[in-house]
C-alpha positions in Angstrom: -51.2 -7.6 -7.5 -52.6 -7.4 -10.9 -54.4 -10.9 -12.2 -51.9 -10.4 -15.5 -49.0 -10.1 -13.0 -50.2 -13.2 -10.9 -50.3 -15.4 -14.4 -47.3 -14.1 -15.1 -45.4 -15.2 -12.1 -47.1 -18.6 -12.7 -46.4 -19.2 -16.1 -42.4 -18.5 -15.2 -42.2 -21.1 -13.1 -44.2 -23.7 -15.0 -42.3 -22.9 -18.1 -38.8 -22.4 -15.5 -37.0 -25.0 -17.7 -38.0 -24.1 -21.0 -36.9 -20.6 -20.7 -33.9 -21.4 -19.1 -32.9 -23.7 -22.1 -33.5 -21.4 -24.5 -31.7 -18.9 -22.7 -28.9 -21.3 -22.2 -28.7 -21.0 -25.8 -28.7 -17.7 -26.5 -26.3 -17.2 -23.8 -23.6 -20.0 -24.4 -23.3 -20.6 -20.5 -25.8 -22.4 -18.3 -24.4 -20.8 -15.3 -25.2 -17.2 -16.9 -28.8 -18.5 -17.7 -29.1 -20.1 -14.0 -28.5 -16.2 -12.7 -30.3 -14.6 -15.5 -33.2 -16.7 -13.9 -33.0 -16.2 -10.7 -32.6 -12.4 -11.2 -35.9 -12.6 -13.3 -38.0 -14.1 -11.2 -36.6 -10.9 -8.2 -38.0 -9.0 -10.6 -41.3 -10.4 -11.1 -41.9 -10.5 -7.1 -40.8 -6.9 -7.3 -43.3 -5.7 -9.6 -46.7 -4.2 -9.0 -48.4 -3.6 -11.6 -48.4 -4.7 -15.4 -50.1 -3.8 -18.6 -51.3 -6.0 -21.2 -49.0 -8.2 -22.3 -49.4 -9.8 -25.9 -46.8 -12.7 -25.7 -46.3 -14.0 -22.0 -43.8 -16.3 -22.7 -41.7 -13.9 -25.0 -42.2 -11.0 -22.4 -40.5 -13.7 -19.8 -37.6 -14.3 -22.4 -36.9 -10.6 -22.8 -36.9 -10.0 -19.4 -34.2 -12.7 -18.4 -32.2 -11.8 -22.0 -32.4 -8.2 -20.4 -31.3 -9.2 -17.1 -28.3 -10.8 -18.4 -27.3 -8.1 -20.6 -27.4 -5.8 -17.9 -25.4 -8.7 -15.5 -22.6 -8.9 -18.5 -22.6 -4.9 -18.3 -22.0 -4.9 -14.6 -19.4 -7.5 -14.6 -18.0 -5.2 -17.8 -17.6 -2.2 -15.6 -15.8 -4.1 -13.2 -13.6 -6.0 -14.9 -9.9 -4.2 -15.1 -8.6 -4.5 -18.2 -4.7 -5.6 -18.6 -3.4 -2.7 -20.1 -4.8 -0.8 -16.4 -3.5 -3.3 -14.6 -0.1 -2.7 -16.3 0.0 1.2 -15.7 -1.0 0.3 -12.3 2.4 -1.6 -12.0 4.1 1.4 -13.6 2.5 4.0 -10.9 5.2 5.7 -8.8 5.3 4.5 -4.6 4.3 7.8 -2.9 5.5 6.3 0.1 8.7 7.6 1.6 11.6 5.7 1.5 14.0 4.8 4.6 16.1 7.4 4.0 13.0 10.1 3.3 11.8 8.7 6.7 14.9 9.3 8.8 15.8 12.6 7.2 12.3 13.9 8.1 12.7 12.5 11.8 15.8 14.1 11.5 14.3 17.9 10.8 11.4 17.1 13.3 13.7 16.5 15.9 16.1 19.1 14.5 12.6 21.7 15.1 11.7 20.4 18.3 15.3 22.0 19.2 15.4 24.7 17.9 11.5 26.0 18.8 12.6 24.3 22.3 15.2 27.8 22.3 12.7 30.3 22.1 11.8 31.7 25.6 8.8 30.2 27.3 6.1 32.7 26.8 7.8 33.6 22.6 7.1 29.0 22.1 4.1 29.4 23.7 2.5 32.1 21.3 4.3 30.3 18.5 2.9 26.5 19.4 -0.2 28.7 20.1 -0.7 30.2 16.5 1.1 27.8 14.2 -0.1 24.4 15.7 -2.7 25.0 17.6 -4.5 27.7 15.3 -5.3 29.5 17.6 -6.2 33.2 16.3 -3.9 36.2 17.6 -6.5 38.1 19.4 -7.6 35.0 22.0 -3.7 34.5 22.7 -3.4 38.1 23.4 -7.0 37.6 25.5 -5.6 34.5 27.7 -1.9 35.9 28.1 -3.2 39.4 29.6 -0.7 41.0 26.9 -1.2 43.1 23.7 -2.4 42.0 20.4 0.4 44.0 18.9 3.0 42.0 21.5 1.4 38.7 20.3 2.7 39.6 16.7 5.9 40.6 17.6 6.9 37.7 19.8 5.5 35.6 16.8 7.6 37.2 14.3 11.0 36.9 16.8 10.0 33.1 16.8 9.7 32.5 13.3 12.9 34.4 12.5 14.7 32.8 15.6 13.9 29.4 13.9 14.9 30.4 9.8 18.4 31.4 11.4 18.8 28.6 13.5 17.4 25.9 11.3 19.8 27.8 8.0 22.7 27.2 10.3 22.1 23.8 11.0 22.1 23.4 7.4 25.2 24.7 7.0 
């Protein structure tokens, strides 16, 4: 620690209550001064070094006026303003409602049917390679059948549930 920044840190606190009045001041809030200080003097401990500094006293005041500035930016950037908070209120619920809810248990269970049709090896490929991404070629491998079977049984279970799930529509 510098000697300059050692006399600095001194003369803050002897002068704590000065500069906090006059900040208090040129703030319009005692409470905004009160941080402004305390923020100051984490600064002061934070720094290392200093250069030559002309007016001590002023160089404190500019610090804590900077302090606060920055403090009334952050609280700025916070802040939501009423017009946001109004098209906020206006955003459209992207959850489902009731009726969504039961319609989609309704197709799940609807599905669960209809894939519950297919003969056990054709739902097995087809659980295999659309839910369980598993690729073609390791289904083939852990079957003991054809890569070329693997693709048609898939393509029978994907048609056998378009028909089936069209005429439940119906």
């Amino acid at each position: 620690m510098t000697d300059g920044l050692f006399a600095l840190r001194h003369l803050f606190l002897d002068r704590y209550d000065d500069i906090k009045a006059r900040l208090t001041r040129r703030l319009g809030s005692a409470d905004l001064a009160d941080d402004a200080m305390q923020d100051t003097w984490l600064r002061l401990t934070r720094m290392q070094l200093i250069g030559a500094v002309q007016s001590p006293r002023s160089y404190l005041f500019r610090i804590a006026l900077n302090v606060a500035e920055d403090r009334r930016l952050t609280e700025q950037r916070r802040r939501v303003l009423p017009v946001e908070i109004e098209s906020l209120l206006h955003l459209p619920d992207s959850a489902p409602t009731p009726e969504q809810t039961a319609i989609a248990r309704s197709d799940l269970e609807a599905f669960k049917s209809i894939v519950d049709e297919l003969p056990s090896r054709r739902r097995a490929i087809f659980l295999a390679a659309r839910f369980g991404n598993v690729p073609r070629q390791e289904i083939a491998d852990r079957m003991g059948i054809s890569l070329r079977l693997v693709a048609k049984e898939l393509q029978l279970a994907i048609e056998h549930c378009v028909v089936r799930y069209k005429e439940l529509e119906d």
